[in-house]
Biopython code that builds the backbone (N, CA, C, O; Angstrom):
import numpy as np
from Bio.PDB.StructureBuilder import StructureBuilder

atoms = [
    (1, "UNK", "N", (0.838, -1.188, 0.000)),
    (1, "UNK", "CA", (0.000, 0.000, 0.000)),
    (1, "UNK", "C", (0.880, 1.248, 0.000)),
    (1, "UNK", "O", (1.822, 1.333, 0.788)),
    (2, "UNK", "N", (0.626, 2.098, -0.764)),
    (2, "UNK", "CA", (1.306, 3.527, -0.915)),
    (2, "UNK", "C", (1.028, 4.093, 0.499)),
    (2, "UNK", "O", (0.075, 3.824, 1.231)),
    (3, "UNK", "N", (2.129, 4.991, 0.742)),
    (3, "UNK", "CA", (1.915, 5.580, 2.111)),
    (3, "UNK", "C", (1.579, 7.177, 1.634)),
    (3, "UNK", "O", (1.900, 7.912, 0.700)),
    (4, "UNK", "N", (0.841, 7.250, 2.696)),
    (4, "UNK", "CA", (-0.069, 8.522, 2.605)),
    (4, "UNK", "C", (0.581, 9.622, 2.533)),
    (4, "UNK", "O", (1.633, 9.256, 3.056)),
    (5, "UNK", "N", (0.807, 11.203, 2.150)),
    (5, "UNK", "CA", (0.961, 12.453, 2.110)),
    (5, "UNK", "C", (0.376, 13.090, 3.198)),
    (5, "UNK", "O", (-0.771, 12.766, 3.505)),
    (6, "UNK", "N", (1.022, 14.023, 3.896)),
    (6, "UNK", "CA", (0.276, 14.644, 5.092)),
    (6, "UNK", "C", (0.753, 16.255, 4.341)),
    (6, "UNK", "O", (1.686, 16.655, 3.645)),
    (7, "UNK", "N", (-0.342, 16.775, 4.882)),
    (7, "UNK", "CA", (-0.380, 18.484, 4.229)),
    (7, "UNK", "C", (-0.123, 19.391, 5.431)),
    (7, "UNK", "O", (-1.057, 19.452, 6.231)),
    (8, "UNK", "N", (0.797, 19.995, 5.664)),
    (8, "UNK", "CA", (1.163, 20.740, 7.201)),
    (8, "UNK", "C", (0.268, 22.016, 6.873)),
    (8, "UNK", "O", (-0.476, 21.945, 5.895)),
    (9, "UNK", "N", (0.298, 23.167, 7.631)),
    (9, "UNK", "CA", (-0.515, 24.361, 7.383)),
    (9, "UNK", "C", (0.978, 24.880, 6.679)),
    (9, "UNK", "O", (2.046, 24.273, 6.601)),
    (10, "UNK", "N", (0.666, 26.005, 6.289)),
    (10, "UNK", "CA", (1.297, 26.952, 5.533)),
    (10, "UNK", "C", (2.276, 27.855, 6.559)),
    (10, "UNK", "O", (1.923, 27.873, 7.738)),
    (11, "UNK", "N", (3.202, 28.429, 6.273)),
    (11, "UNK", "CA", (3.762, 29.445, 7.487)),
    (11, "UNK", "C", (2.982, 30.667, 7.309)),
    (11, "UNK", "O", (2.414, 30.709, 6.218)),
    (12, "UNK", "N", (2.796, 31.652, 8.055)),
    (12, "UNK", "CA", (1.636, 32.518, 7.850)),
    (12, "UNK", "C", (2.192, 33.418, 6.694)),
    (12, "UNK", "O", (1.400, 34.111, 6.056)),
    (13, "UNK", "N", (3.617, 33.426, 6.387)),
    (13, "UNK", "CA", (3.475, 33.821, 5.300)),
    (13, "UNK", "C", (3.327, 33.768, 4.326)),
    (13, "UNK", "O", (3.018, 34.685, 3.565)),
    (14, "UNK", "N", (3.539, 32.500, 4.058)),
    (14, "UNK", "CA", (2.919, 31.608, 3.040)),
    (14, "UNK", "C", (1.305, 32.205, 2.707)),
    (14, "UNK", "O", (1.027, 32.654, 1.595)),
    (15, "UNK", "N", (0.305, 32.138, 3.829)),
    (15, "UNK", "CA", (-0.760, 31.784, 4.236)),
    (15, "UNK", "C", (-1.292, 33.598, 3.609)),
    (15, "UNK", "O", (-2.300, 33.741, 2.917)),
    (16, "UNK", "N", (-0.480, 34.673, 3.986)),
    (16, "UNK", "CA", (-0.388, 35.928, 3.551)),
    (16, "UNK", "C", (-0.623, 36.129, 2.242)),
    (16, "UNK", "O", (-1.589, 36.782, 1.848)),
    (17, "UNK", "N", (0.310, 35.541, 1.403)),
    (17, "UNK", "CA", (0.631, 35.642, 0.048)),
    (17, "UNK", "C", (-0.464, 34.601, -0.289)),
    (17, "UNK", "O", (-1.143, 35.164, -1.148)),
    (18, "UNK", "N", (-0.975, 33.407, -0.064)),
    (18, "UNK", "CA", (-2.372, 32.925, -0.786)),
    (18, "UNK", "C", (-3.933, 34.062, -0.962)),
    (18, "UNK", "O", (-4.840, 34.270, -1.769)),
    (19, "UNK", "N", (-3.481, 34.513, 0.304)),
    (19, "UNK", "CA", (-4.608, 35.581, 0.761)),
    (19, "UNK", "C", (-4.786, 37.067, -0.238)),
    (19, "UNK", "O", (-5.796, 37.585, -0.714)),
    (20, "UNK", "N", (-3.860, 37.317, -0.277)),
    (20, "UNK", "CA", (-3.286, 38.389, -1.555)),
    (20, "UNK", "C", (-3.974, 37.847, -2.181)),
    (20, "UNK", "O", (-5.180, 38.078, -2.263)),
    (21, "UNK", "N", (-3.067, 36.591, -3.049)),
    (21, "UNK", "CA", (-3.877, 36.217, -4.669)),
    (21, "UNK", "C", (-4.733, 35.721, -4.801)),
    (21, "UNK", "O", (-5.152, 35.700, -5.958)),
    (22, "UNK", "N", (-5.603, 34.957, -3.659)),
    (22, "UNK", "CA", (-7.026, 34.465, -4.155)),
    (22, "UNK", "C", (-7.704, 35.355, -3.399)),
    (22, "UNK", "O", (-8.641, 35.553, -4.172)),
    (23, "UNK", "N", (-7.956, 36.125, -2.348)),
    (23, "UNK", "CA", (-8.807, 36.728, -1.468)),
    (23, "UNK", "C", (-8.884, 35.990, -0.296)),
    (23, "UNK", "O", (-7.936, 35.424, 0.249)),
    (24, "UNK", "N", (-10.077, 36.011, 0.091)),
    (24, "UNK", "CA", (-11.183, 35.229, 0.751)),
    (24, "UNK", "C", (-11.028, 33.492, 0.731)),
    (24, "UNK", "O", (-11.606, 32.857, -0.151)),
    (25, "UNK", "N", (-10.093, 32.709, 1.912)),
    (25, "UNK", "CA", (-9.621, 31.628, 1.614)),
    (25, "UNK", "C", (-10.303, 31.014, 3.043)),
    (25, "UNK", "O", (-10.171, 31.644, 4.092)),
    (26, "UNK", "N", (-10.976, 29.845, 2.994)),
    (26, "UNK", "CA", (-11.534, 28.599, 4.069)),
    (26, "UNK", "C", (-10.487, 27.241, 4.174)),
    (26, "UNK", "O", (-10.014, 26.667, 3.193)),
    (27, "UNK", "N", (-10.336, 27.011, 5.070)),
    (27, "UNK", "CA", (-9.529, 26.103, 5.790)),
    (27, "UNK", "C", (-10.483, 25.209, 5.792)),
    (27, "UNK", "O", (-11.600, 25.491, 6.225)),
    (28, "UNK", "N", (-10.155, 23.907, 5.269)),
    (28, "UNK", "CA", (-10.854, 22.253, 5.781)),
    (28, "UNK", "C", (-9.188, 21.684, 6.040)),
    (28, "UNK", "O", (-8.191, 21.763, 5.322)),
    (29, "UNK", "N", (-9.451, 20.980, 7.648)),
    (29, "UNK", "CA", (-8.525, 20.381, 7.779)),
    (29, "UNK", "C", (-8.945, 19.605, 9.050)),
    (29, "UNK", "O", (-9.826, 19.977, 9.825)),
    (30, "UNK", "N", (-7.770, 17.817, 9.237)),
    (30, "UNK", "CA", (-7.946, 17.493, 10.505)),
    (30, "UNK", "C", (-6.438, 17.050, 10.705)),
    (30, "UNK", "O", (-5.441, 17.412, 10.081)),
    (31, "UNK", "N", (-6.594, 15.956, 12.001)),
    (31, "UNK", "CA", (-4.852, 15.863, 12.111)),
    (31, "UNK", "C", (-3.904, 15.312, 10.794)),
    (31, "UNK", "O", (-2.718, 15.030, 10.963)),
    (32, "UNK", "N", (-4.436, 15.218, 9.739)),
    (32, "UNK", "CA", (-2.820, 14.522, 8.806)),
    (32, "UNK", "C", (-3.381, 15.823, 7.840)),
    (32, "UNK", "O", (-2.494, 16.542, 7.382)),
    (33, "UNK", "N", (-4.300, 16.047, 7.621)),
    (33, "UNK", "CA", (-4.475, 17.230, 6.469)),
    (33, "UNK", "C", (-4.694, 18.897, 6.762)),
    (33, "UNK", "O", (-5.559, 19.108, 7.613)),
    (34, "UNK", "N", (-4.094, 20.027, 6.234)),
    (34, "UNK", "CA", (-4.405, 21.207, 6.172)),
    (34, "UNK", "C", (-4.999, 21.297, 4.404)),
    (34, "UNK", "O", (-4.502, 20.421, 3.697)),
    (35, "UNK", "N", (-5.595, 21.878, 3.973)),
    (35, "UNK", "CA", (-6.373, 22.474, 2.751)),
    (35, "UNK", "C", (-6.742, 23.615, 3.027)),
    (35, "UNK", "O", (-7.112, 24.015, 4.131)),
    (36, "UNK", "N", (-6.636, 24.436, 1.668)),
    (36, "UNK", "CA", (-7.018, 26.312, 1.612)),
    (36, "UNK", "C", (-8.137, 26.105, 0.427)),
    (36, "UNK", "O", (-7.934, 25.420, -0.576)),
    (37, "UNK", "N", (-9.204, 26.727, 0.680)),
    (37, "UNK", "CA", (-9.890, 26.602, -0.567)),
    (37, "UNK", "C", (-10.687, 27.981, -0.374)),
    (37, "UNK", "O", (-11.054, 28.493, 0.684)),
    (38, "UNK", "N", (-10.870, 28.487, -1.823)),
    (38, "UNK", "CA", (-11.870, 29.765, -2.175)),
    (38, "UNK", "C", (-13.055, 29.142, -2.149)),
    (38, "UNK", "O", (-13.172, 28.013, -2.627)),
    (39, "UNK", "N", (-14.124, 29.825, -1.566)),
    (39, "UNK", "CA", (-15.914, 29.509, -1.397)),
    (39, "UNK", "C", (-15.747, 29.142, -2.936)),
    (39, "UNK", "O", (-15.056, 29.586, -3.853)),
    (40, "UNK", "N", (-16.756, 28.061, -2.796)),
    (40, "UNK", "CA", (-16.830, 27.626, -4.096)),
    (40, "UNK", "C", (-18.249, 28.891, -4.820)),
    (40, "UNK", "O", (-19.018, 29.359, -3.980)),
    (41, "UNK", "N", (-18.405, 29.231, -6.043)),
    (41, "UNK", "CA", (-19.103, 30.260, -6.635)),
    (41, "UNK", "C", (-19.713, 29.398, -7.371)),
    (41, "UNK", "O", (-19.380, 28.237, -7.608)),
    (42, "UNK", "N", (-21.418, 30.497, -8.053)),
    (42, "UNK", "CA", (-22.357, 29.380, -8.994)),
    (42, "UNK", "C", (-21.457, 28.933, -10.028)),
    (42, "UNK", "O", (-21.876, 27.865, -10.475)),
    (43, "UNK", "N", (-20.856, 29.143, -10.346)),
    (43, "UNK", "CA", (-20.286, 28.866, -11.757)),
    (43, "UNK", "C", (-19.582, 26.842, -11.007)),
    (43, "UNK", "O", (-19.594, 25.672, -11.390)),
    (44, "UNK", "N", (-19.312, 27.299, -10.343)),
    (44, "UNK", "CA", (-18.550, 26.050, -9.583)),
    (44, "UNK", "C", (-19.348, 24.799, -9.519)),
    (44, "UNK", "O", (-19.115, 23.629, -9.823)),
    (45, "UNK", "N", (-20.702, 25.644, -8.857)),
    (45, "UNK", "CA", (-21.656, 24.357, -8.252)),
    (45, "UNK", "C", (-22.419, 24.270, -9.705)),
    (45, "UNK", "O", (-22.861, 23.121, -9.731)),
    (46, "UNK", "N", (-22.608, 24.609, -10.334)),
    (46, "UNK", "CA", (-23.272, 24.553, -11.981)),
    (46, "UNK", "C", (-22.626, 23.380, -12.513)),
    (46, "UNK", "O", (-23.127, 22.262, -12.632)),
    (47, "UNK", "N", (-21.018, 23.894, -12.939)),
    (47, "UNK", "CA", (-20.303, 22.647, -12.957)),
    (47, "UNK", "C", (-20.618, 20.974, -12.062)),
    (47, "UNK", "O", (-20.814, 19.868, -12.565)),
    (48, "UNK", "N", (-20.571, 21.294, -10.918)),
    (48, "UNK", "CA", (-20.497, 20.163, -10.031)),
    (48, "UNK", "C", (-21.347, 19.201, -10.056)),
    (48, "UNK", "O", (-21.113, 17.995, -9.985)),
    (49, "UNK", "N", (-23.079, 20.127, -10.230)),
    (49, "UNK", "CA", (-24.458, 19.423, -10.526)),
    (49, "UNK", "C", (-24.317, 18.698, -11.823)),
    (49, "UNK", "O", (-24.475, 17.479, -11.883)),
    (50, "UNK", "N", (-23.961, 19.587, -13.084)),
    (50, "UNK", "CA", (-24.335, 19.247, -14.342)),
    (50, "UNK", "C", (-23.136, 17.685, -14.308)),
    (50, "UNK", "O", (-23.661, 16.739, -14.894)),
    (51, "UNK", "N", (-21.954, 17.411, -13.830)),
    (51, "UNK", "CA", (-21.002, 16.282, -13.707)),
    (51, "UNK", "C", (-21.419, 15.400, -13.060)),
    (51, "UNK", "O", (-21.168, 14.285, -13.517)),
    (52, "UNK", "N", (-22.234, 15.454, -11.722)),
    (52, "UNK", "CA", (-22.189, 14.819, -10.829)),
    (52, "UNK", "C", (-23.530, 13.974, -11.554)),
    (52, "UNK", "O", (-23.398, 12.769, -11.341)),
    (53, "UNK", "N", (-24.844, 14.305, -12.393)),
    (53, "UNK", "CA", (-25.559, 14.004, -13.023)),
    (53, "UNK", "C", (-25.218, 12.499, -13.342)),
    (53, "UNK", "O", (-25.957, 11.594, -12.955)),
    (54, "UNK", "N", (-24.002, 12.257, -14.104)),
    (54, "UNK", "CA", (-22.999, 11.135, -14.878)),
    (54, "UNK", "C", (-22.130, 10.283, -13.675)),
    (54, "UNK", "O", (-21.996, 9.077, -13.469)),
    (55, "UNK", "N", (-21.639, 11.425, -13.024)),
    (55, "UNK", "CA", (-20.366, 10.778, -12.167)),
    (55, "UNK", "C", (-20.184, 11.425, -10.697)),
    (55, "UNK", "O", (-19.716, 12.562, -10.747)),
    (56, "UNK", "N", (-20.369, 11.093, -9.807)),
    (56, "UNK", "CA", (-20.644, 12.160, -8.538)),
    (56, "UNK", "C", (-19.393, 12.036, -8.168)),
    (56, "UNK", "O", (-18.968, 13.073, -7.657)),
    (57, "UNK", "N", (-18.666, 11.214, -8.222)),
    (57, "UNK", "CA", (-17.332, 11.028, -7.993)),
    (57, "UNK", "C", (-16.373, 12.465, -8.579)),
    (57, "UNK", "O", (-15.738, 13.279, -7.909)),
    (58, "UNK", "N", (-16.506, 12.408, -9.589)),
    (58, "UNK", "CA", (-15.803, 12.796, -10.890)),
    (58, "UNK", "C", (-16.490, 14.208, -10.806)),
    (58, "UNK", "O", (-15.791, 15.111, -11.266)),
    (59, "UNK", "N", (-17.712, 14.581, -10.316)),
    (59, "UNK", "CA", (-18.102, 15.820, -10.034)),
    (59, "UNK", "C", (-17.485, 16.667, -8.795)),
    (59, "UNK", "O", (-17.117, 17.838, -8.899)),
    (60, "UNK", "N", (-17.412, 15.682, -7.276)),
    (60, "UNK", "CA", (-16.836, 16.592, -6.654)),
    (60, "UNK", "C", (-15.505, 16.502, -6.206)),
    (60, "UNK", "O", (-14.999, 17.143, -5.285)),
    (61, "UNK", "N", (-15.071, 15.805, -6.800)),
    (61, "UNK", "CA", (-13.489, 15.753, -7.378)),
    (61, "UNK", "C", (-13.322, 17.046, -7.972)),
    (61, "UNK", "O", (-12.708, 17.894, -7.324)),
    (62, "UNK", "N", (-13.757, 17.314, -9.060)),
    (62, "UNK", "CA", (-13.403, 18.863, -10.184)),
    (62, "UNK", "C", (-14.504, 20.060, -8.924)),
    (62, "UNK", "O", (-14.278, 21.260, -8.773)),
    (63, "UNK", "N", (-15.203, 19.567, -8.479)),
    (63, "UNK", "CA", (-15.618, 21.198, -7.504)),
    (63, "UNK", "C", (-14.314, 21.164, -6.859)),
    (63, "UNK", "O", (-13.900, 22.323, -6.903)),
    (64, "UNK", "N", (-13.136, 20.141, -6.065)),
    (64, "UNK", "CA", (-12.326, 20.551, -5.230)),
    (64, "UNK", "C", (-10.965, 20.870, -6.184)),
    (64, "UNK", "O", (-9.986, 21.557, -5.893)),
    (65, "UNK", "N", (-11.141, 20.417, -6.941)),
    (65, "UNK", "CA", (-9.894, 21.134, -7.763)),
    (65, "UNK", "C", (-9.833, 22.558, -8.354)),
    (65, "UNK", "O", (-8.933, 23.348, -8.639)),
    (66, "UNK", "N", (-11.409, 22.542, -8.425)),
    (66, "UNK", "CA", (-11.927, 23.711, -9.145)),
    (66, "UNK", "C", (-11.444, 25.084, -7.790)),
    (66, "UNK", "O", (-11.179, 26.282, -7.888)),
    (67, "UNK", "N", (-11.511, 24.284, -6.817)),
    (67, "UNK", "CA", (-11.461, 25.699, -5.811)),
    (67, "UNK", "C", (-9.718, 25.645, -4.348)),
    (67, "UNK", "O", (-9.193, 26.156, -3.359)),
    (68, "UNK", "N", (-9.653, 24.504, -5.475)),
    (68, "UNK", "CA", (-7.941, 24.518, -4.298)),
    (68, "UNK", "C", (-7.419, 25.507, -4.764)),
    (68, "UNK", "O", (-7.285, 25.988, -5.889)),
    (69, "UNK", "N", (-6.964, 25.912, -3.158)),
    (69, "UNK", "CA", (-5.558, 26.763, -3.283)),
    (69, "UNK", "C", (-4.219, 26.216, -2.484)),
    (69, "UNK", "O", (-3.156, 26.794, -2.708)),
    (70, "UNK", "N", (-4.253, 25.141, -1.581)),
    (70, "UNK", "CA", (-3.180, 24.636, -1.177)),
    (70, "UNK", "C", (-3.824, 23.321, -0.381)),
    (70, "UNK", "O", (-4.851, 23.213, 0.289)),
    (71, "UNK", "N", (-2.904, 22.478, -0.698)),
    (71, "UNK", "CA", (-1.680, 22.301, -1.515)),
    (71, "UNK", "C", (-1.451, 22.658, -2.942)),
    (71, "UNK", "O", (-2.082, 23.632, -3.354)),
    (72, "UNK", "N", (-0.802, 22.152, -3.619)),
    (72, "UNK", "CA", (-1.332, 21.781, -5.306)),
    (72, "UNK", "C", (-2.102, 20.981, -5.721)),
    (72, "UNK", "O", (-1.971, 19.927, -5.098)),
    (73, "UNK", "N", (-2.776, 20.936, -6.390)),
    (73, "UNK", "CA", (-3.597, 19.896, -7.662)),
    (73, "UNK", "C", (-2.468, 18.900, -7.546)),
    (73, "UNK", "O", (-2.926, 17.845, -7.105)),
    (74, "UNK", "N", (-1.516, 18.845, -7.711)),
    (74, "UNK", "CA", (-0.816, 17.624, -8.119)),
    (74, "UNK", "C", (-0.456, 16.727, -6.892)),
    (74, "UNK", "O", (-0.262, 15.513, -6.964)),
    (75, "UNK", "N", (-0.382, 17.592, -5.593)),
    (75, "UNK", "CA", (0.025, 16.743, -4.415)),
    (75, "UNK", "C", (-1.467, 16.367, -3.944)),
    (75, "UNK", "O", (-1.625, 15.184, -3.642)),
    (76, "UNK", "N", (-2.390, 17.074, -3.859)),
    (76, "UNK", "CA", (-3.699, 16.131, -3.338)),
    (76, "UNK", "C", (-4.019, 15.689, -4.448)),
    (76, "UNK", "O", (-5.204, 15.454, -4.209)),
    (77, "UNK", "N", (-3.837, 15.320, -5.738)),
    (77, "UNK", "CA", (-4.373, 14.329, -6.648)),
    (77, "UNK", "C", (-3.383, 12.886, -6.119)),
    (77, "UNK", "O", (-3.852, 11.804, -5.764)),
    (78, "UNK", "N", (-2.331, 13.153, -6.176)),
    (78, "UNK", "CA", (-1.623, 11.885, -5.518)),
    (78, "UNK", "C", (-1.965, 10.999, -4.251)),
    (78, "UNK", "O", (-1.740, 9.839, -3.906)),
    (79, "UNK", "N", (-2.660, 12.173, -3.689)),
    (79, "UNK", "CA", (-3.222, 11.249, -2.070)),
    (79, "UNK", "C", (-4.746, 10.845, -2.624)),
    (79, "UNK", "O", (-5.352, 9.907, -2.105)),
    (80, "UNK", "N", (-5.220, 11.491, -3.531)),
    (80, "UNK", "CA", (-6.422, 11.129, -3.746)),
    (80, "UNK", "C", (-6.767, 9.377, -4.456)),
    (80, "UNK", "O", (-7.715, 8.603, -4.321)),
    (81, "UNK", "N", (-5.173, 9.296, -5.396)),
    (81, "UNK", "CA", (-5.033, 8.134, -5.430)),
    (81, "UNK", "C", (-5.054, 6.658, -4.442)),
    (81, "UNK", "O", (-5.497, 5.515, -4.558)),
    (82, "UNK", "N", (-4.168, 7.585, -3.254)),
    (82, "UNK", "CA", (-3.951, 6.872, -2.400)),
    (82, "UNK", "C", (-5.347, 6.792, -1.384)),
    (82, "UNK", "O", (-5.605, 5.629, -1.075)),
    (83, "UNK", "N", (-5.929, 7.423, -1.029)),
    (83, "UNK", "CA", (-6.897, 7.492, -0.526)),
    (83, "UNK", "C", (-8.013, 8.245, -1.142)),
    (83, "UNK", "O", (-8.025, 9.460, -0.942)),
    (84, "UNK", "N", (-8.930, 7.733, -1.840)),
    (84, "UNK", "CA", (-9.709, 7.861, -2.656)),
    (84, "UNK", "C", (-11.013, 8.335, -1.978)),
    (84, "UNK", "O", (-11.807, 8.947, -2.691)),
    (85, "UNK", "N", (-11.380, 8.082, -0.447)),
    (85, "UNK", "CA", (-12.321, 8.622, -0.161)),
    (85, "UNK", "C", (-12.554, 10.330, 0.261)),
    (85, "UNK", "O", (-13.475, 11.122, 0.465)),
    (86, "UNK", "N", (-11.505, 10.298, 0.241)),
    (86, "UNK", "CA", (-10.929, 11.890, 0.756)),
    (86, "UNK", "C", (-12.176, 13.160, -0.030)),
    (86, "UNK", "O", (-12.927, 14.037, 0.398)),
    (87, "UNK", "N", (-11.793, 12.572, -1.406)),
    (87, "UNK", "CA", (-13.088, 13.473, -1.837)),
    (87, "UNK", "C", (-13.991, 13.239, -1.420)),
    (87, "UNK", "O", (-14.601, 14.289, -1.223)),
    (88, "UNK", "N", (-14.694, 12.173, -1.032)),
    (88, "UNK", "CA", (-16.319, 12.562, -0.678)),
    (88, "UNK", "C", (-15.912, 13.617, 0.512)),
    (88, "UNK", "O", (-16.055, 14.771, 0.109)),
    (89, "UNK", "N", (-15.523, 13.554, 1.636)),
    (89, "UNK", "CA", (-15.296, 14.077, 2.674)),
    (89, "UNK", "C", (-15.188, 15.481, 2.875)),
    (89, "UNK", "O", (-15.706, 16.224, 3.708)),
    (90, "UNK", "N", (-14.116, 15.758, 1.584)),
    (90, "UNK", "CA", (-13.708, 17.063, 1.489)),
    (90, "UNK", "C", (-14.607, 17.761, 0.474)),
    (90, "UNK", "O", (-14.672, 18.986, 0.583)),
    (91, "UNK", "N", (-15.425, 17.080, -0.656)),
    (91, "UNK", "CA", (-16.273, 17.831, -1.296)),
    (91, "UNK", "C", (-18.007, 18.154, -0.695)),
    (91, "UNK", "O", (-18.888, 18.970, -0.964)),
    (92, "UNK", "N", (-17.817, 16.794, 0.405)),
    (92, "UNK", "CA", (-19.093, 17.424, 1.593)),
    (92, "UNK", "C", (-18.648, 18.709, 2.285)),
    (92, "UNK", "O", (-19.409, 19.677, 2.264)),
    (93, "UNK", "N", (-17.678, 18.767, 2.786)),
    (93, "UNK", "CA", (-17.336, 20.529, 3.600)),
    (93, "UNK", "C", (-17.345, 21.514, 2.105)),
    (93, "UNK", "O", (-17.902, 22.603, 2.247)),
    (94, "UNK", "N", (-17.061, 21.365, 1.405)),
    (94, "UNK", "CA", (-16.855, 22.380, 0.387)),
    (94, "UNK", "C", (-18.654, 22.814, -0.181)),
    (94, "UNK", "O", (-19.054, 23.918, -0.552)),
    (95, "UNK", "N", (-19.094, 22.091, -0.119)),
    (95, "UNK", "CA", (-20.594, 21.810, -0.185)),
    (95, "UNK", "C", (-20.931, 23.277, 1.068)),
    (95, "UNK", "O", (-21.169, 24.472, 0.890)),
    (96, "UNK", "N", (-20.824, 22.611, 2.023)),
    (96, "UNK", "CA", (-20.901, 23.256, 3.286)),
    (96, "UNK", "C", (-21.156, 24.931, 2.836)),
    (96, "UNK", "O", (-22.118, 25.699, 2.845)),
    (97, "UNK", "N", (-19.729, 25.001, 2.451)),
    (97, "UNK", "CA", (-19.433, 26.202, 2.353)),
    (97, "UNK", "C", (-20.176, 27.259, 1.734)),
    (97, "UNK", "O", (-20.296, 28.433, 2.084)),
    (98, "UNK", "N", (-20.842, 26.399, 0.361)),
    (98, "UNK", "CA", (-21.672, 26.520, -0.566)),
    (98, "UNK", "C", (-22.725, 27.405, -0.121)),
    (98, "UNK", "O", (-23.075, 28.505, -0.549)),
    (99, "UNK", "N", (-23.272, 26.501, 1.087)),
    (99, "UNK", "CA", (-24.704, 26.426, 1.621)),
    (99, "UNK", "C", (-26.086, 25.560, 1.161)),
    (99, "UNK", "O", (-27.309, 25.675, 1.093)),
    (100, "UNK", "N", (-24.981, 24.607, 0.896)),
    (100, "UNK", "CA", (-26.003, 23.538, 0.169)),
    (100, "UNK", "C", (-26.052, 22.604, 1.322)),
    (100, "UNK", "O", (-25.960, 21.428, 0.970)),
    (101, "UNK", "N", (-26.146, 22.754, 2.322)),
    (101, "UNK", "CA", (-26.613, 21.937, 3.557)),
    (101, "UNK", "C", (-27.351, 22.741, 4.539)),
    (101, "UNK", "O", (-27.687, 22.152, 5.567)),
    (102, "UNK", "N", (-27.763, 24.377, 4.371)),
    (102, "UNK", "CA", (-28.486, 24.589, 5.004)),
    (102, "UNK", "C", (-29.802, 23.648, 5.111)),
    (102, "UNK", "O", (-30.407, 23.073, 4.207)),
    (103, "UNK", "N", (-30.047, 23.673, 6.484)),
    (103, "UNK", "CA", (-31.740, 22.979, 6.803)),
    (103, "UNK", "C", (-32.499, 24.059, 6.697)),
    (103, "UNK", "O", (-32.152, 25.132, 7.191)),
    (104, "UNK", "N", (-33.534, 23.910, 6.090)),
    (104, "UNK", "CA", (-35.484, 24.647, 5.725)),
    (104, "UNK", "C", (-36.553, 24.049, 6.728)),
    (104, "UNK", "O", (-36.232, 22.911, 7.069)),
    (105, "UNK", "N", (-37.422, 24.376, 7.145)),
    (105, "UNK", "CA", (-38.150, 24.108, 7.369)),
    (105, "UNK", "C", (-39.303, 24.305, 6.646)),
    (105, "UNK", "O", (-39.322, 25.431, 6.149)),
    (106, "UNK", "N", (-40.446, 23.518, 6.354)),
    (106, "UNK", "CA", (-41.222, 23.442, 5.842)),
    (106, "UNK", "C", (-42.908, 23.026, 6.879)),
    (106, "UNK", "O", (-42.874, 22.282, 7.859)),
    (107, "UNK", "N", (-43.920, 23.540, 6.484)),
    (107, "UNK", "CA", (-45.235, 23.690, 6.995)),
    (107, "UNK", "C", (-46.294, 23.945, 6.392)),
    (107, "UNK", "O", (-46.323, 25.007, 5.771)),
    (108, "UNK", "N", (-47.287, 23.220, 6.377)),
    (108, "UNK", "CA", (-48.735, 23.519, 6.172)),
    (108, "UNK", "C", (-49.110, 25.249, 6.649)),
    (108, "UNK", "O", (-48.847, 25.724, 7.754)),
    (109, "UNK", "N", (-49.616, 25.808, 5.779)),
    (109, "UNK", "CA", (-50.217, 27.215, 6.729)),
    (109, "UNK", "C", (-51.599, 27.302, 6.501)),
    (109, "UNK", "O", (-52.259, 28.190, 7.041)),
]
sb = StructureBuilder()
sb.init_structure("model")
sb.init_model(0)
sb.init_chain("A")
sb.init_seg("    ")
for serial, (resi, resn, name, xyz) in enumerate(atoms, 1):
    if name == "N":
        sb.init_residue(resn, " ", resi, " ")
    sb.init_atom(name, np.array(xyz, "f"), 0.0, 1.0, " ", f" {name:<3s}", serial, name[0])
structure = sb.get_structure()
């Protein structure tokens, strides 16, 4: 079995200079992973629905690529190999972010 990739946080200056060039950056992380990601936008979740239609996999796979900012695409595609569930996990918080898990309530009036 391939051994896993762990993603440390960024040094804050690092963390500075992401902030500069994308703006507005959300943290999903637990103990082996740090991730930076921009709110995902309609254009994002448009994408995500119209893919996920075919492949839900393959849909929120490209919403999290669509909105990484750290690590690289190329180092969490490698763990994604290795651990393949990662996307559901991480494209449920990115969801989150969305607001596609707010709860409604609903009633007779």
């Amino acid at each position: 079995m391939k051994e896993t990739l762990k993603f440390a946080k960024p040094s804050d200056e690092q963390a500075q200079e992401l902030k500069k060039k994308h703006g507005e950056l959300h943290e999903i992380s637990n103990d082996d992973y740090y991730l930076l990601f921009k709110k995902p936008e309609r254009d994002n979740l448009s994408r995500f629905l119209k893919e996920s239609m075919k492949d839900t996999y393959r849909g929120l796979r490209n919403l999290i690529m669509d909105t990484l900012v750290f690590p690289t695409r190329e180092e969490l595609d490698k763990e994604f190999e290795v651990q393949p569930g990662l996307v559901i996990g991480i494209g449920t918080e990115l969801q989150k972010l969305a607001g596609t898990s707010v709860d409604f309530f609903s009633k007779k009036l």
